[in-house]
N, C-alpha and C positions, 0 to 999 in steps of 0.2 A: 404333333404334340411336343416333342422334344426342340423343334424351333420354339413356341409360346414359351415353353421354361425356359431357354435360353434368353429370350426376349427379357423375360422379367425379371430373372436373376441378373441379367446386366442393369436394370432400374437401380435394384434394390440393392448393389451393391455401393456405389457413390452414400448411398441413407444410411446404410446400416454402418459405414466407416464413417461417418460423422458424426454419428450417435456412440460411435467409439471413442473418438475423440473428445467429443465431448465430457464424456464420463468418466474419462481419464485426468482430462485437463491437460490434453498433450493440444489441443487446437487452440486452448483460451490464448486471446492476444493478452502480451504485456501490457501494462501499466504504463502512457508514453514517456514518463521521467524518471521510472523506478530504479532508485542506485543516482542519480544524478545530484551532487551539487554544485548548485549555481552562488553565484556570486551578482546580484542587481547592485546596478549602480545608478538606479532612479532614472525618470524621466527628465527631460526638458523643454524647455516650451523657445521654441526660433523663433519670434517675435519679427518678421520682417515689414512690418505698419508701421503706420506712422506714429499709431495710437501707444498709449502706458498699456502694457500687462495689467489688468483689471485681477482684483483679487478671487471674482469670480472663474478666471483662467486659472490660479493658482489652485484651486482648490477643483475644478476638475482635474488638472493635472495631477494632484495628489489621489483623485477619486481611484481614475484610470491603474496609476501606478499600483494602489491596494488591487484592483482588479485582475490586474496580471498576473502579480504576487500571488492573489488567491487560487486563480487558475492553475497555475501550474503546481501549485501544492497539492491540488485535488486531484492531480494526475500524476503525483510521484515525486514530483522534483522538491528537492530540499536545499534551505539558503542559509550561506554562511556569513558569521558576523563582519562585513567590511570595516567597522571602527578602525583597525591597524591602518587601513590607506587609508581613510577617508583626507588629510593632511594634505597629501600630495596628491589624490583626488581632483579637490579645488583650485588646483594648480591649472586644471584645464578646464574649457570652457563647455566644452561637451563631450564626455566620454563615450559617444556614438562617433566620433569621429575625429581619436587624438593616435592615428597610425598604430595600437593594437597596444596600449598605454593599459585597457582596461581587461586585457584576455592574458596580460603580465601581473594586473595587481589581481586575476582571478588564481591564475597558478599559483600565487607568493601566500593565496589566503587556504588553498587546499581545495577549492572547486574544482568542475568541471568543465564549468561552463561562465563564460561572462552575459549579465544580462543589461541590455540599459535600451531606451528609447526617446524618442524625442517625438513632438509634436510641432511642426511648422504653421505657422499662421502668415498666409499670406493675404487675407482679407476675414473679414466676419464672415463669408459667406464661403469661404476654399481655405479647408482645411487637412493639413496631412499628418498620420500619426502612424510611425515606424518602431517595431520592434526589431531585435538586433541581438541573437544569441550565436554567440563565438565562444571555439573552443580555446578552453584554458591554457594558454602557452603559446598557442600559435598563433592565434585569432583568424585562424578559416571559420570563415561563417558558417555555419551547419541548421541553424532554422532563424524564424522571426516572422516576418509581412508588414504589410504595407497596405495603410488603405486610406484613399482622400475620402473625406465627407463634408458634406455641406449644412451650415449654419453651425453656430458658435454657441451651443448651448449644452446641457449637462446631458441629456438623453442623445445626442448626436455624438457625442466624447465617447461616450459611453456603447452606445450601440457599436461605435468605428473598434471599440478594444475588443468587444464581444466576437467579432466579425475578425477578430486576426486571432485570437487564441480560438475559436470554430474552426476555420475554414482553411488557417497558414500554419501553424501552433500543433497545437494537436489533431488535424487530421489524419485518418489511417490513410 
C-alpha cells in the first residue's frame, strides 16, 4: 500500500508544481521582445539579373518589410525614430552589410537592437530573403534568418517573411 502512494505522489507532484506555477505566473514565458528597442533600417532588394527591379518587386519589398515591423511589435519589440541618420544612412548602399555602420547609427538613436534586411534576386525563380538583427553598439548578431523561396510573386515574398519571424525570429 504505502509503495502505490508513493508511486502516485511522485505523478502528481511534477502536475501539481505547474499548476503552481501557473497560477502564479512565475512559469509564464516572456514576451520575445519585451523592453526591446529596435532601430529598422528597411529592406533591400540585391537585384543580381539582368532585368530592371519591376515595381511589383518594390512593393513586395515594402509589403515584407510592414510584415516584420508588424511582427515584432506583436511580440514586444518597440521602434525608434531613425529620421536623425537617415542622411548618412544613404550614404551606403546596404546597411545589411556596411561593417556595423547600422548597430552605431542603432546606439546613437537609443535602441537596442539594429534591424535591416535584404532580399537577393538571383533569377525569378531563386530567391533569398535575410533578416539581420544586431546588437546596438557592437553589431554581434543576436537573431534574424534566412530563407530561399522559389518564384517571384507576392504570396512567396510573403510566405519566405512569415517563415523567418515563425521559425528564426520568434521561436521559443
Amino acid at each position: 500500500m504505502l509503495k502505490v502512494s508513493l508511486c502516485l505522489c511522485r505523478r502528481w507532484i511534477p502536475v501539481l508544481g505547474g499548476f503552481f506555477l501557473l497560477a502564479t505566473g512565475a512559469g509564464a514565458p516572456a514576451v520575445a521582445g519585451e523592453g526591446k528597442a529596435a532601430a529598422f533600417f528597411g529592406m533591400r532588394l540585391v537585384n543580381t539579373t539582368l532585368a530592371e527591379t519591376t515595381e511589383a518587386e518594390r512593393a513586395r519589398l515594402q509589403a515584407i518589410a510592414d510584415r516584420l515591423v508588424e511582427g515584432l511589435e506583436a511580440n514586444g519589440y518597440s521602434f525608434v525614430d531613425t529620421s536623425a541618420v537617415q542622411d548618412r544612412a544613404k550614404l551606403y548602399d546596404n546597411l545589411s552589410h556596411c561593417n556595423g555602420c547600422d548597430s552605431s547609427f542603432a546606439a546613437e538613436l537609443g535602441a537596442d537592437l539594429a534591424v535591416s534586411g535584404e532580399v537577393q534576386k538571383t533569377s525569378n525563380l531563386i530567391l533569398h530573403i535575410n533578416v539581420y538583427m544586431r546588437e546596438a553598439g557592437t553589431g554581434r548578431l543576436v537573431n534574424g534568418g534566412s530563407v530561399d523561396i522559389r518564384s517571384n510573386t507576392d504570396e512567396s515574398w510573403m510566405r519566405g517573411m512569415n517563415y523567418i519571424l515563425k521559425n528564426r525570429i520568434l521561436r521559443e
